[in-house]
Residue, then its C-alpha position, 0 to 999 in steps of 0.5 A: x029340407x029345413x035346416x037343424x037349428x044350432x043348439x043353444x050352446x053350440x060352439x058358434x054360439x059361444x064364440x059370438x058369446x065371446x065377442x059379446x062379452x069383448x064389445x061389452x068390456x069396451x063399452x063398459x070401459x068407455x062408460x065408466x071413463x065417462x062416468x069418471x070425466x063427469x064426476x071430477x068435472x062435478x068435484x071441480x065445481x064444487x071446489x070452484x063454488x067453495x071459493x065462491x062462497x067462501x068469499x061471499x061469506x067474508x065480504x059479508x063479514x068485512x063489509x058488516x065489520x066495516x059498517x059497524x065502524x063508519x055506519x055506512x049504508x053502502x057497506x050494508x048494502x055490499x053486506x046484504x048483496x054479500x048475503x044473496x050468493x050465499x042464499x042462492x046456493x042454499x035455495x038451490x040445495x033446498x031446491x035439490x032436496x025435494x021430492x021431486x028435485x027442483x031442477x029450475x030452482x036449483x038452477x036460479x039459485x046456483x046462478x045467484x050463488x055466481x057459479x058459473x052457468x057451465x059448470x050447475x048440470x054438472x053440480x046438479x047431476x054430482x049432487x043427486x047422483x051421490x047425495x045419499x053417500x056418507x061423505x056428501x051426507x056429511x058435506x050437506x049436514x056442513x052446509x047447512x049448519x053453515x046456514x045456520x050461522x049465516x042465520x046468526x050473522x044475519x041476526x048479529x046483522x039486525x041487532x047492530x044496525x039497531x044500535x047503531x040507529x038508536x039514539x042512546x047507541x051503547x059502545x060497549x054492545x057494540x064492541x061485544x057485538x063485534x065480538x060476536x062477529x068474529x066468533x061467527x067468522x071463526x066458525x064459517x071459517x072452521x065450516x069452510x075447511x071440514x066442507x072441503x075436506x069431506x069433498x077431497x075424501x069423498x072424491x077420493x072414495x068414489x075414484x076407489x070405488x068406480x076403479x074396483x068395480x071396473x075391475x070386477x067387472x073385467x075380471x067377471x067378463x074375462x072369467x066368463x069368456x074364458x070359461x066358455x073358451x075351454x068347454x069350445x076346446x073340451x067340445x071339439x077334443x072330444x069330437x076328435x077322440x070319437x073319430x079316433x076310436x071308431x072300431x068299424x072296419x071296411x070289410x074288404x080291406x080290414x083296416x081301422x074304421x078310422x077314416x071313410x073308404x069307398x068302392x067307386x065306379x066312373x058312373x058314380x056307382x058306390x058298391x062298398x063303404x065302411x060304416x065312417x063313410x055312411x055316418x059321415x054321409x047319413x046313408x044307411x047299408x040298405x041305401x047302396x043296395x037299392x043303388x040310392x048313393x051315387x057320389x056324382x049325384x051327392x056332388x054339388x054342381x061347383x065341384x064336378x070341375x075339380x072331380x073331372x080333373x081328378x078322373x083325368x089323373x086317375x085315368x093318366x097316372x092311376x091315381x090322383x093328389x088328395x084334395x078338397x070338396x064337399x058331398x051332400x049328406x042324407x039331410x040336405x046340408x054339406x059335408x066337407x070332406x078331404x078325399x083321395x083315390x086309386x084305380x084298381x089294378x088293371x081297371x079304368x072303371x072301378x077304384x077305391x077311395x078314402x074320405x076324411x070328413x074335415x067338419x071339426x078341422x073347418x071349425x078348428x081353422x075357423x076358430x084359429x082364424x078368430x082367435x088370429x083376428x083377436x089376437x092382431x086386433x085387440x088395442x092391448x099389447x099381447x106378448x107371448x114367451x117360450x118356457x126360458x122367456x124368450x119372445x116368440x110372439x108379439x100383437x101390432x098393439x103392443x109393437x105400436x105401444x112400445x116403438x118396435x117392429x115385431x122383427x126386432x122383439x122376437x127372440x130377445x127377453x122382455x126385459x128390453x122394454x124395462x126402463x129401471x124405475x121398476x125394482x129388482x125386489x118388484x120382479x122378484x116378487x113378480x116371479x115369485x107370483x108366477x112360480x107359485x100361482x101361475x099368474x101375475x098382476x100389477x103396474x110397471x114402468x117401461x120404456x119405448x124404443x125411442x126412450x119415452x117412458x110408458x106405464x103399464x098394466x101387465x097381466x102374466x100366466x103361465x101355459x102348461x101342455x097336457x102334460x102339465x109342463x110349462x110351455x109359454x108366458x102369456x102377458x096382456x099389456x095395457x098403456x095406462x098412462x091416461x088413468x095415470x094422468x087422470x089421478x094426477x088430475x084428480x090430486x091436482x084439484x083437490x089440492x090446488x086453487x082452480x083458478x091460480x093453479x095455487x095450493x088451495x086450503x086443504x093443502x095449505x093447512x097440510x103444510x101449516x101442520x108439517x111446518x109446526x111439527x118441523x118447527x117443534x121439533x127443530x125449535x125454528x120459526x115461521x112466519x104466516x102472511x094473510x094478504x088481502x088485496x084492496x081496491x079489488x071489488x072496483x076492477x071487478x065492478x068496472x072491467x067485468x070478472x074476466x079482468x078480475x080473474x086474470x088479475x087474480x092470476x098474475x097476483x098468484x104469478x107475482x107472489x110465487x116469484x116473490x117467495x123461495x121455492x120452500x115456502x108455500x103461496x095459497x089463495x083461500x078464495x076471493x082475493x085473500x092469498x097466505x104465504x107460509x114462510x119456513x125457517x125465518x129467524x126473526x121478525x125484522x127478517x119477516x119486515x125485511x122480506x114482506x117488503x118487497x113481496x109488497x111492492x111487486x103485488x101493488x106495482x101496477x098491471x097491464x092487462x088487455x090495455x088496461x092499466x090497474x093498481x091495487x093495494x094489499x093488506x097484510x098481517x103477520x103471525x110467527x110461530x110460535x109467538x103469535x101461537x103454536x097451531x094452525x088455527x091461533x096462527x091463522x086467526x092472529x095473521x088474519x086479524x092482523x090483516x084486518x087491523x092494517x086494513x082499518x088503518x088504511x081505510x082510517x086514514x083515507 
């Protein structure tokens, strides 16, 4: 006989519906973290390659400025190679921009732009991926206006280099053409920052975005599965209410049909049964007229042991302890069954017995069991409390999250895992939640058995009875310290130099603007040190770039132990670095200061058996009378920086 199909929505669907939806959150999870790695992997190229173009673009002005000066044809040339990274992250942005996408191309041109060969997938995927969003919309449209000016540099280029080639060269041109150059450098300047803040903002936007829908998605999925939990328990409730209210009586004994009873004989003759036990077994009346229902023909050969034991009772004391088994229904399939039974006074052939059919209970325990498992299995912390908050149950998630063994949990408040960085006002308002919408979510900081802190994310609901009465919290609890760690990071590069571990420009302009409006406000000074490192290129050109980065590194190490721990060391790029110093009174206390933050940067380096030695050149301004914002300041320290440079180079 073929079995029935279950139905579509029968309760084990629904459960391997819910286990379902359980592997589909982790993997959802799981993805979406992937998804984030890569996005900030994407960012941090992008901050990376910023530098690098940034320094391409002022070699190519310095070296221009240079060879406007001493018509040498090595600046020009330093000038044209200068020009080859910034075209090749335009070629490869172009290449990136057709329909289809060049991938080849675009690979070629972020090489040339010296982007490390790592870090072009990630760039590549980064700007496809969000290239039609507003922010990178707006970075693109940067960039490529950028280009433009780069395009006028180039020209600049052409019409100086005539000049300086023509017979009758005019030296007023030249000046204004030099003029011109420093407009250009002021605006790729200007351009550089407004492209890495519209990628700061951006990043920040699509971490928003990717954690709301995280967010919408589990709380979809836990909705759904939640939904379906409650029809399970609907389903098997009202499977219970019609056995309970079953009016059909055994006839001979006048009781409530609410349990199957049997007239039996040894030789498995049934005589009499109450209409429970033929809807139990499928028989109909007219089966046992005829004789068709004997119980030792509807036993499965795997229980006749257990009934033969059973009959030895019965014979020896008169009757036998309820136990378990299974009959064969009309239809072929099992029906479990918990049945006891008595001989009838003064018989050893005849008795009678009653017969619970155990189906919905084998599906309650089963579904208990499933639950259990969950409960014991799931990698969130599961705490359960009574109505006054005392602990009755904790999950080994949550006793391998917080250091404690289940036993030293039960009975106490939850507020032993509090750490005290949490208010009292944030659980007030917790309570407030709970008394008023039954439920409760949000971030808190506690502390593990040893000490250690751990954030995380609670979810809380209050469980009610059927008499609508509170009777247990239920708190799910999530270690959150990796997407703690993660925004930390993300904050970290956006702010900060990659390579150095310096504020990088976006935080140093952050500090500039602070710095004035303390300044202003309090009618102090402060002074702006743009430092260039000379003889720079050559340990590039003869140790290779890894020299040169770590030698960008202990410069950033240098200058850091050189200045007070409330002034401010940035590197723009390259190997340009600016010093923010606060509360200076004079500009004698700035020479005195810039004194020694000199010596330390050019005293020589050892790094990997080399001996190196470098210059710096540095330029001044104070606020506020070299200027009162952020850009004149700059502007006047940088050119400053650049005339200290030309002396030098005038000299040599």
């Amino acid at each position: 006989m073929v079995p029935k199909k279950l139905p579509l929505f029968s309760t084990g669907g629904k459960v391997v519906f819910i286990i379902s939806l359980f592997v589909l959150i982790l993997v959802l999870l799981g993805g979406m973290f992937f998804w984030y790695g890569n996005i900030f992997d994407g960012v941090r190229a992008y901050v990376r390659g910023e530098g690098l173009w940034a320094k391409a673009q002022k070699d190519a002005v310095s070296y221009l400025g240079s060879y406007s000066y001493n018509h040498s044809e090595s600046d020009y040339l330093a000038y044209q190679q200068a020009l080859q990274v910034i075209s090749g992250d335009k070629n490869a942005r172009l290449a990136l921009l057709e329909s289809p996408p060049n991938y080849e191309e675009a690979r070629r041109g972020f090489l040339q732009g010296q982007n490390h060969p790592d870090d072009i997938e990630s760039m590549i995927e980064f700007f496809l991926t969000f290239q039609r969003i507003s922010y990178l919309r707006d970075a693109i449209s940067t960039w490529q206006y950028a280009d433009q000016i780069i395009d006028e540099l180039k020209q600049l280029s052409e019409q100086i280099r005539i000049e300086l080639n023509a017979s009758n060269s005019n030296a007023e041109k030249i000046t204004a053409l030099r003029e011109r150059l420093q407009q250009l450098n002021d605006k790729l300047h200007e351009l550089e920052n407004r492209f890495s803040l519209i990628l700061s903002a951006g990043a920040r936007w699509v971490k928003e975005m990717a954690w709301r829908v995280t967010m919408l998605a589990l709380i979809t999925f836990i909705g759904i599965a939640l939904f379906v939990s409650r029809q399970i328990v609907k389903s098997i409730t009202k499977a219970e209410q019609q056995l309970i209210i079953s009016k059909s009586r055994f006839r001979s004994l006048k009781e409530s049909n609410t349990i199957g009873i049997i007239s039996w004989r040894m030789d498995g003759v049934i005589e009499e049964a109450n209409d429970l036990f033929l809807t139990m077994t499928g028989y109909d009346r007219s089966d046992f007229l005829t004789g068709a229902v004997n119980w030792r023909d509807i036993t499965p050969v795997e229980f006749q042991r257990r009934d033969q034991q059973a009959i030895d009772e019965l014979l020896t004391q008169g009757r036998c302890e309820p136990f378990e088994k299974v009959l064969i229904h009309k239809q072929g399939h099992g029906v479990p069954i918990l049945i006891g039974a008595a001989m009838l006074a003064g018989s050893r052939e005849q008795g009678i017995a009653y017969v619970i059919d155990l189906s919905e209970r084998k599906k309650a325990e089963q579904q208990l069991k499933l639950s259990a498992t969950v409960f014991a299995s799931t990698s969130d912390g599961i705490l359960i409390t009574d109505s006054s908050a005392r602990i009755v149950s904790v999950n080994h998630a949550l006793c391998a999250m917080t250091g404690y063994d289940e036993s030293e949990l039960l009975g106490q408040r939850p507020s032993i895992l509090q750490s005290g960085y949490t208010t009292s006002e944030e659980y007030t308002q917790m309570w407030e939640s709970l008394n008023k919408n039954g439920q409760w979510q949000g971030d808190v900081i506690d502390r593990k058995k040893d000490g250690a802190l751990i954030p995380m994310r609670v979810s809380i609901n209050q469980v009610k009875n059927g008499d609508n009465q509170l009777s247990h919290y239920v708190a799910i609890m999530s270690d959150i310290s990796e997407r703690k760690a993660a925004e930390e990071q993300l904050r970290h590069i956006a702010l900060h130099d990659p390579l150095t571990g310096l504020a990088n420009r976006v935080l140093f302009n952050d500090r500039l603007k602070q710095a004035i409006k303390v300044a202003a406000r309090n009618n102090t000074q402060f002074a702006v040190l743009f430092m260039d490192l000379d003889k720079f290129k050559p340990v590039n050109d003869h140790f290779g770039h890894k020299i040169g980065d770590k030698l960008l590194q202990n410069v950033a190490d240098r200058l850091t132990r050189s200045v007070r721990e409330s002034d401010t060391v940035t590197r723009l790029g390259g190997d340009e670095f600016v010093v923010l110093l606060k509360n200076v009174t004079s500009r004698e206390m700035v020479e005195k200061m810039l004194y020694p933050i000199i010596n330390t940067v050019c005293s020589i380096y050892q790094i990997d058996d080399y001996d190196i030695e470098i210059g710096v050149s540095v330029g001044v301004s104070i606020y506020p009378d070299d200027g009162t914002d952020a850009k004149t300041l700059l502007h006047h320290a940088d050119t400053a920086m650049y005339k200290t440079k030309e002396s030098k180079e005038a000299v040599l």
